[in-house]
Each structure stands twice: as structure tokens, then as C-alpha cells.
C-alpha positions in Angstrom: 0.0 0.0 0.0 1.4 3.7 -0.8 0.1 5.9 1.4 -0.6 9.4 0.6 2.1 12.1 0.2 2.5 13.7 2.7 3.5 17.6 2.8 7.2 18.0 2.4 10.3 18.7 1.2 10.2 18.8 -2.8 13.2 17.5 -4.8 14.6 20.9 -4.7 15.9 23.2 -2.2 12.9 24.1 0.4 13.2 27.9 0.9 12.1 29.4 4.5 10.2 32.7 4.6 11.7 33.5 7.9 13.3 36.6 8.1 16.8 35.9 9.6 18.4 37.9 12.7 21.1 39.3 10.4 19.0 40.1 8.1 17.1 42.4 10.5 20.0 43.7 12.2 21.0 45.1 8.5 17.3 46.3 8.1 17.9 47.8 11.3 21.2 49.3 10.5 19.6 51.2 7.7 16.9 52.4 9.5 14.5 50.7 8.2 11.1 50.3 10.0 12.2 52.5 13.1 10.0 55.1 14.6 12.9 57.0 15.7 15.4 58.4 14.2 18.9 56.1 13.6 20.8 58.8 15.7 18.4 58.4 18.6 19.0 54.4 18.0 22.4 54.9 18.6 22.1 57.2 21.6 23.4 60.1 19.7 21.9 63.8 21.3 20.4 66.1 18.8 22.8 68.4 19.9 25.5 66.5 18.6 24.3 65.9 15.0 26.4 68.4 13.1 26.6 67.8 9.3 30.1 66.1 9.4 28.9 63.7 12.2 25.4 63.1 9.7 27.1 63.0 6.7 29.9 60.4 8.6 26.8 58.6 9.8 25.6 58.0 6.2 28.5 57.0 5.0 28.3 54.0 7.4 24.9 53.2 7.1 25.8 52.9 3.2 28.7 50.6 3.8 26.7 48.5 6.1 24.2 48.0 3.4 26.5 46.7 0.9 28.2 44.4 3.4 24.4 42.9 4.1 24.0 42.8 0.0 27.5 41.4 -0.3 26.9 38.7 2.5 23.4 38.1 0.8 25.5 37.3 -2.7 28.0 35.4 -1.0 25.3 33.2 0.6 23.6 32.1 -2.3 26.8 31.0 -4.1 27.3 29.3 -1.5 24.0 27.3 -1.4 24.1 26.6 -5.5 27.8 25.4 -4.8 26.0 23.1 -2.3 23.2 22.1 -4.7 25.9 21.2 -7.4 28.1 19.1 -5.0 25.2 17.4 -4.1 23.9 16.9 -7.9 24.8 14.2 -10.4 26.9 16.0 -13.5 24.9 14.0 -16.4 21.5 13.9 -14.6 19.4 16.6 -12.6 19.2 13.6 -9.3 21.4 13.5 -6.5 24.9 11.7 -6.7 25.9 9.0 -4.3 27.5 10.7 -1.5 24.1 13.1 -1.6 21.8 9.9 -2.0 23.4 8.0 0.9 23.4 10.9 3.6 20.0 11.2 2.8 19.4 7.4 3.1 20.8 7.1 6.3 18.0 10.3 7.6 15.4 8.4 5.9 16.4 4.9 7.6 15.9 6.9 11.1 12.8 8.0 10.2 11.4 4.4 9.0 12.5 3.0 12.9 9.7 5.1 14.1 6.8 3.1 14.5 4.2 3.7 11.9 6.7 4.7 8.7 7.0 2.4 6.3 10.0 2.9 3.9 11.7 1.3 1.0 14.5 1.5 -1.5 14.6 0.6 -4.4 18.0 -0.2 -7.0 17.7 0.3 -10.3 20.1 -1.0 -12.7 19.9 -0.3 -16.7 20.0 -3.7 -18.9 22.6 -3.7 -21.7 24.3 -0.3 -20.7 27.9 -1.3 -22.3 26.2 -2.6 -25.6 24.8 0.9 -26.2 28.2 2.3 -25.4 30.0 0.4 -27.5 27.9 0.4 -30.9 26.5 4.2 -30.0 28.8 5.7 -28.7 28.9 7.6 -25.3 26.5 10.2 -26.4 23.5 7.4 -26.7 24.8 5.6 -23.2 24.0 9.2 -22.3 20.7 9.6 -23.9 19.5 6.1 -22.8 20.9 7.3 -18.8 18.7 10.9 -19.5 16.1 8.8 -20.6 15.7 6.5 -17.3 16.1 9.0 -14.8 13.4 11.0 -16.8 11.1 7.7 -16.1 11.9 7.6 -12.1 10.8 10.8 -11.6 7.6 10.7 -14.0 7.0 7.2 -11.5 8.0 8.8 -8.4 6.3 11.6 -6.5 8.5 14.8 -5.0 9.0 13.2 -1.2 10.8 10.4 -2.9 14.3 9.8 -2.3 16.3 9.7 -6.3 19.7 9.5 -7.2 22.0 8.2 -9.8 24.6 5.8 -7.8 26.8 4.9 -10.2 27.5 4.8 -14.3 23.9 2.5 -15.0 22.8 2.3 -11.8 20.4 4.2 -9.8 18.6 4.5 -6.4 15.0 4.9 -5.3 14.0 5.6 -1.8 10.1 5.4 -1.4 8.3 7.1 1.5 5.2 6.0 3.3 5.1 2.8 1.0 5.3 -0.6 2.1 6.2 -3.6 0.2 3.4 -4.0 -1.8 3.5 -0.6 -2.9 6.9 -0.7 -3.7 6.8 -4.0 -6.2 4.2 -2.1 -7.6 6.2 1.2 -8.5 9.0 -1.1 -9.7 6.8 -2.7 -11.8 5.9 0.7 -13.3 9.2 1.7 -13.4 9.7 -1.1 -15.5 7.1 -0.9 -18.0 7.4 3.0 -18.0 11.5 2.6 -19.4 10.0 -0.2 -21.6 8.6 2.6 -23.6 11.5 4.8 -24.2 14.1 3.8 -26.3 17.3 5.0 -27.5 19.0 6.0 -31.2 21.4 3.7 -32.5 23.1 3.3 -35.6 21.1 0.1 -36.9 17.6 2.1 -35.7 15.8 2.6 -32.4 16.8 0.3 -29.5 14.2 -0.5 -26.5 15.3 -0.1 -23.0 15.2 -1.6 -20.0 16.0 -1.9 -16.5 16.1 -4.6 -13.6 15.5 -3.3 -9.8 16.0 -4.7 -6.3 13.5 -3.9 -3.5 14.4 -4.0 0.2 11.5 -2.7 2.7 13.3 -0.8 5.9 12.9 -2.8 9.2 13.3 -1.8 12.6 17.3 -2.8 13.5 18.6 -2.8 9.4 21.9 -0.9 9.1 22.1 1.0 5.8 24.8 -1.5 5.2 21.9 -3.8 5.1 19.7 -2.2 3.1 22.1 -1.9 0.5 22.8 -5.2 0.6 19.6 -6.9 0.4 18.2 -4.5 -2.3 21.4 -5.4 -4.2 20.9 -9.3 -3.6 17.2 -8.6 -5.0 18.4 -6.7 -8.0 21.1 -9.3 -9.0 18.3 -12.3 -8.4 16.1 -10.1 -10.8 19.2 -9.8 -13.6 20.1 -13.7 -13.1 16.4 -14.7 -13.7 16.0 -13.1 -17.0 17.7 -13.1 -20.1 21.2 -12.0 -20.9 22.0 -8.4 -22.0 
């Protein structure tokens, strides 16, 4: 059974409407919203605003506002830098390291009683063929091509990422093991659909996966493992690629 998606985290980067404390300490710095005047802020007498000290006064209140707008800049470089870090270079899904910090969160959260979680591997059928006679460019296409199908399968709380050269990882929240054979299943027949250019004409594709449903006291270790043994149960039962 799948249950419901719950309100979340999307596959991108959730963005907070809070206002930070630096942020007003900058508004504050420029006087913004005060009923008072900044000189009063500051303790500064009346008496004692001459036009050097105001025009000195200015002339700070200016550099502290480029600093905030500088700090600002800085800060979202930073988090883009994070974002590609995180981000597989071929595919718009999270690379390994990315995938498996976010496993481990997500294997937490399945102890608590009441969340049922579980992965899924993914690995492409017949990968090297398409490199060889295509060429890298259609081993490229036909990668493209499957991770397009995982997220048209998947909804935005799920877990995706590309784990290797033709494999890839699934992490389904709030489903059990039913509902996870049947997303793999869909999986399946959705890449069954695509297909990839090669020189002798349009080749379908395919792809073989491994489920493992989280239990209370699996290690991600584990986890790994058993969706792995799945997968290469799945490959060894059906015909050779």
C-alpha cells in the first residue's frame, strides 16, 4: 500500500520565509522600520548631530548595506555550490554521497513506528552494448532517458539518485512492500517505452530493480545489501543483455 504524500520537502531546495536575525539587524542598520530616528537608535543627542557627524553617519549606514547585500550574494553562491556538489553532472538527481546521507536520515525516520519505507535499486539492462555500438552520447541519452522515467513514476518526497555509471537509487516514503513492487513494476514498463537511437535504428530499454523494505534494526549497510541481492536475483532470472 502507498500511502498518501505527505506535505514536504520537494526535490529541490525548500526555501524558509523566515526573516533571519542578520538580516534584521541590516534592516535595522539602515533604518528601516524605526519610529525613531537612527541617531536616537544609537544614543546620539540632537545636539551633537552636526553635518560632518550626519554626513559620517551616512556613509556607514551605506557601507553597512553593501556588506548585508554582499553577505546576501556570497550566501547564495554558496548554497548553489552546495546544490551542485550534491547533484549528479549527467542527470538533474542527487549523486551518491548526496543519495546515501540522505538514506541514512530516511532509515531513522522508517525506525519510528508507523513509517513504512523502502528502497529501491535500479540498474539499466545492456548499458555497455549501447556504449560500445552508439557511442557515449546514446549511453547518455538512454541514462537521461531512465532518470526521466523515475521521476515521471515517483512523487516529490521520494528519495532519487544516480549511484553509479547505469545504476540508480530509489527511496520510497510511506510505502510498504506491496506498494513498492508495484512502483517497480511501473518503473519497468514505463523505461520499456523509451528507447534509445542507435546506428542500426531505435533500440528499446530496459532496467532490472531490487527492492528491500526498511525494518526496525537494518543498518544502511543492510539495506544496500539486500536491495542489491534482489536486483542481482532479478538480472540472473531473466535473459542476458
Amino acid at each position: 500500500m502507498r500511502i498518501p504524500e505527505r506535505a514536504g520537502p520537494s526535490r529541490g531546495t525548500r526555501v524558509y520565509g523566515r526573516t533571519s536575525s542578520s538580516d534584521e539587524a541590516a534592516g535595522t542598520a539602515r533604518g528601516e522600520g524605526l519610529d525613531r530616528p537612527v541617531a536616537h537608535v544609537l544614543g546620539i543627542p540632537d545636539s551633537d548631530m552636526t553635518p560632518p557627524v550626519q554626513a559620517a553617519m551616512d556613509r556607514l549606514l551605506a557601507e553597512v548595506s553593501q556588506l548585508h547585500d554582499e553577505v546576501a550574494s556570497l550566501r547564495e553562491r554558496l548554497n548553489r555550490a552546495e546544490s551542485l556538489a550534491d547533484t549528479d553532472p549527467l542527470v538533474p538527481l542527487r549523486n551518491r554521497r548526496a543519495f546515501v546521507r540522505e538514506l541514512e536520515r530516511m532509515i531513522a525516520y522508517a525506525a519510528r513506528p508507523g513509517n513504512a519505507v523502502a528502497l529501491l535499486m535500479v540498474d539499466v539492462d545492456g548499458l555497455k552494448p549501447i556504449n560500445d555500438q552508439g557511442g557515449h552520447a546514446a549511453g547518455d541519452e538512454a541514462i537521461r532517458q531512465i532518470a526521466a522515467a523515475l521521476v515521471e513514476c515517483t512523487r516529490g518526497s521520494d528519495l532519487l539518485g544516480r549511484l553509479g555509471g547505469d545504476e540508480f537509487g530509489v527511496v520510497l516514503m510511506d510505502t510498504d512492500r506491496a506498494g513498492a513492487e508495484d512502483i517497480a513494476a511501473r518503473i519497468t514498463a514505463t523505461v520499456a517505452e523509451r528507447v534509445v537511437l542507435m546506428p542500426d535504428g531505435p533500440r528499446p530499454l530496459s532496467v532490472s530493480c531490487g527492492l528491500c523494505a526498511f525494518e526496525p534494526g537494518l543498518t544502511m549497510q543492510d539495506v544496500l545489501a539486500r536491495a542489491d541481492a534482489a536486483l542481482y536475483r532479478q538480472k540472473a532470472a531473466r535473459p542476458a543483455h
